[in-house]
N, C-alpha and C positions, 0 to 999 in steps of 0.2 A: 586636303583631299582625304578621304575614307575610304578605303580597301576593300573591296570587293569581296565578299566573303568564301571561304573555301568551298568548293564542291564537295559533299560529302559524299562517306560510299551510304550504302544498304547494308543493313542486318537481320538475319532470322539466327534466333539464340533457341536454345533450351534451357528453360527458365528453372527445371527444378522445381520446388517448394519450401515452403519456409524449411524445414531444414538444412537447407543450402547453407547458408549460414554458418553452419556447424560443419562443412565438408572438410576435409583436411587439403584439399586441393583445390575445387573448384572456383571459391573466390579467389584466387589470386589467379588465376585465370582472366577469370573477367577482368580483374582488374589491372592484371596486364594488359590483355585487349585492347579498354578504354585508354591507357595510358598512351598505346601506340596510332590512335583515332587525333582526325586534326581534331579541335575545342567545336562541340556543337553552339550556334547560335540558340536553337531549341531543339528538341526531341520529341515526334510524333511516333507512336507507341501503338501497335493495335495486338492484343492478347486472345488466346483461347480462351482466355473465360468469359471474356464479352461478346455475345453476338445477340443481336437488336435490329430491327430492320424499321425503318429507311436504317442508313448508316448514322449513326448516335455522335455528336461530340460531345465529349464530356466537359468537368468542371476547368472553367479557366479562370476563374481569380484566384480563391482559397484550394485548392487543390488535398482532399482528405485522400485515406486509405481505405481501401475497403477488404476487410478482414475474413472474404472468404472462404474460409474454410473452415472444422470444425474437429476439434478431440485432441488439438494440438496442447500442450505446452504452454500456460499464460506467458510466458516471455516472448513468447511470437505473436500475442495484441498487443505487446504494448511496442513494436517500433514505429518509428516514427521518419518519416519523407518529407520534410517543410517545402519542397520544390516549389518555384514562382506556378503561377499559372499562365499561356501561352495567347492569351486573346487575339493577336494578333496573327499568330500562325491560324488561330479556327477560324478569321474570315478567311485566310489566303484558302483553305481546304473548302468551306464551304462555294468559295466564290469558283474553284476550280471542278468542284463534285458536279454542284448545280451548273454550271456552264456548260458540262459536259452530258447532262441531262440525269444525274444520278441523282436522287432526293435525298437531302438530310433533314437531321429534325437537332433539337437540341436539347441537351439532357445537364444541365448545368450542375444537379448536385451529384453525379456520379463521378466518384474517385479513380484514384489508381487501387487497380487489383493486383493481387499477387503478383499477378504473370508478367505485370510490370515493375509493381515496384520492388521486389524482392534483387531479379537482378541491376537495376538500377541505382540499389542502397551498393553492392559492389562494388558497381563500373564507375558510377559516380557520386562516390559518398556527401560529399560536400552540399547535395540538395538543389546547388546555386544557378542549374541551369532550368530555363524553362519549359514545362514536360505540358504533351495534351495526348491525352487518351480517344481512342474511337472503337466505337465497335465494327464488328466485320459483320455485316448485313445479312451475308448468304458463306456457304460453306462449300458454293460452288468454284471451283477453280479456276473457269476462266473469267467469270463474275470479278473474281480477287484478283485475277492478273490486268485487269482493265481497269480496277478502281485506282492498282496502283501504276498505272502508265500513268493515269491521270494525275497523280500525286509526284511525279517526277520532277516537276519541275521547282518542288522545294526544297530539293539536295542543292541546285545552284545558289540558294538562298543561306544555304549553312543549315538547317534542318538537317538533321539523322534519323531516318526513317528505319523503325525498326518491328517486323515480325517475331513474335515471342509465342511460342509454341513448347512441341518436342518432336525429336527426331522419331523416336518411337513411343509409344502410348497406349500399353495396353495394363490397366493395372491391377491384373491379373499376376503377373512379372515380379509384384512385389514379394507374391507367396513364395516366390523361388528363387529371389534372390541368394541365400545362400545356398545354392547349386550350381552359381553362374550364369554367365547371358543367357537366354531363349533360344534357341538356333534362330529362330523367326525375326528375334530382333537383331539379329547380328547377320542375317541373309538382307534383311532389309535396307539395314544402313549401310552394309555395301553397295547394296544397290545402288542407294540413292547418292553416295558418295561417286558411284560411275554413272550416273546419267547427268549430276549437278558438272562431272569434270566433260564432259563429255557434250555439253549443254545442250543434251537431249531436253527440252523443255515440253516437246508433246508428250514424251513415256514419264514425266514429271505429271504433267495434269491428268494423265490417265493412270495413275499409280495403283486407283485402287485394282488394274485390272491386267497392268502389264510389271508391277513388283511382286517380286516374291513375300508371299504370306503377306501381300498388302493387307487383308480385312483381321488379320493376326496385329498387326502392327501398329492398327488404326480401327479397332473396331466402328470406333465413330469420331468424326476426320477432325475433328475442329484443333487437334496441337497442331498439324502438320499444314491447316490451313492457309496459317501467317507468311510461311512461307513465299505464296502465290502475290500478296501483295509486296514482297520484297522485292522478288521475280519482276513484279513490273515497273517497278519504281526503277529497277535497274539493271534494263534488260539489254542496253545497251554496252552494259561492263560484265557481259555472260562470262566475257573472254578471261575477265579479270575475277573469276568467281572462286575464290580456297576455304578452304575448312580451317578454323582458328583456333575449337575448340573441338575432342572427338572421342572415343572411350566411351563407356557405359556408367551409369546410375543405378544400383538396383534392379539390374536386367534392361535398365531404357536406356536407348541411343542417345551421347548428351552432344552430338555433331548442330556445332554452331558455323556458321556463315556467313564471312563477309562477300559484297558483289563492289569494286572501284576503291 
């Protein structure tokens, strides 16, 4: 007999930047985190740096990195992610997207970005689980909260579904960081700390207009996006939604969330 796989929960993290790496704190974060998550069968990942429309699956066999960003450090091209690739999880998504009338398309030689793989070299160094990247189509909120109802049903499958963003995002922030948090960002991320416990999920989709200094926070939405499809995947464990990871970055909110 073969066991049934664990239900897993939801994730939206703040992913940082390759200098994460080097924080004196934040990896062992994550990687407590992961350590307290049941074993992912695979890991389906959708980041702020990818948005592509129809909805993009990426590479599933060879699985590269894609080294977006620029002025850094040559030690931050040269890491390295050998993750399997997921093929079998991109039909269960495409077969669930398309059935539910959403279009995908297929983008096979597109890697993991940052946004993914930086915290995933943390949580799970080892490489050995198998990871599929997609892009986020639209930036719309309740767009993303549909796409991932749609995708819920691959937590019963052992899939870890995760949004990777940032709790705040404006990097402006960076010029001040040595003055301390924004007030804007630290208004914010209370906020959103009391409407995530509170699981106000309408003043969640309407952020940009019912959070304080939301358009400060977010000049343009796409960190706080990822969010919306975690929201859906696992809207049904709103009850069960805590903060796991939370503090600032250089004036940004690093408030990360598990849902189940």
């Amino acid at each position: 007999m073969t066991t049934a796989p664990e239900r897993m929960p939801a994730l939206y993290l703040s992913h940082g930047a390759p200098p994460l790496a080097d924080d004196p704190v934040w990896p062992a974060e994550l990687a407590a985190w992961a350590a307290d998550l049941p074993r992912p069968k695979a890991i389906l990942i959708v980041s702020a740096h990818w948005e592509e429309a129809p909805l993009a699956i990426g590479a599933t066999t060879t699985v590269p990195l894609v080294y977006d960003f620029w002025g850094f450090p040559e030690h931050y091209y040269r890491v390295r992610y050998p993750a399997p690739g997921a093929p079998t999880l991109a039909e269960d998504v495409r077969k669930l997207l398309r059935g539910a009338g959403h279009p995908v398309q297929d983008v096979p030689d597109r890697g993991l970005d940052h946004g993914a793989y930086v915290p995933l070299v943390e949580m799970f160094p080892g490489a050995d689980i198998p990871v599929l990247q997609v892009s986020m189509p639209t930036l719309e909120p309740e767009r993303l909260l549909e796409i991932g109802r749609r995708l819920a049903p691959l937590r019963d499958e052992g899939v870890l579904i995760v949004g990777s963003g940032f709790f705040t995002h404006n990097l402006a922030a960076l010029r001040y960081a040595a003055h301390g948090t924004p007030s804007w960002s630290a208004e914010f991320d209370d906020w959103g700390r009391r409407a995530l416990d509170g699981q106000d999920v309408d003043a969640l989709l309407d952020f940009e207009h019912t959070a304080p200094a939301g358009q400060l926070a977010h000049p343009r939405t796409e960190h706080f996006a990822p969010l919306f499809v975690t929201l859906g995947a696992a809207e049904s464990d709103l009850g069960h939604q805590r903060s796991i990871i939370d503090g600032f970055w250089m004036g940004l909110a690093k408030r990360s969330i598990q849902l189940g």
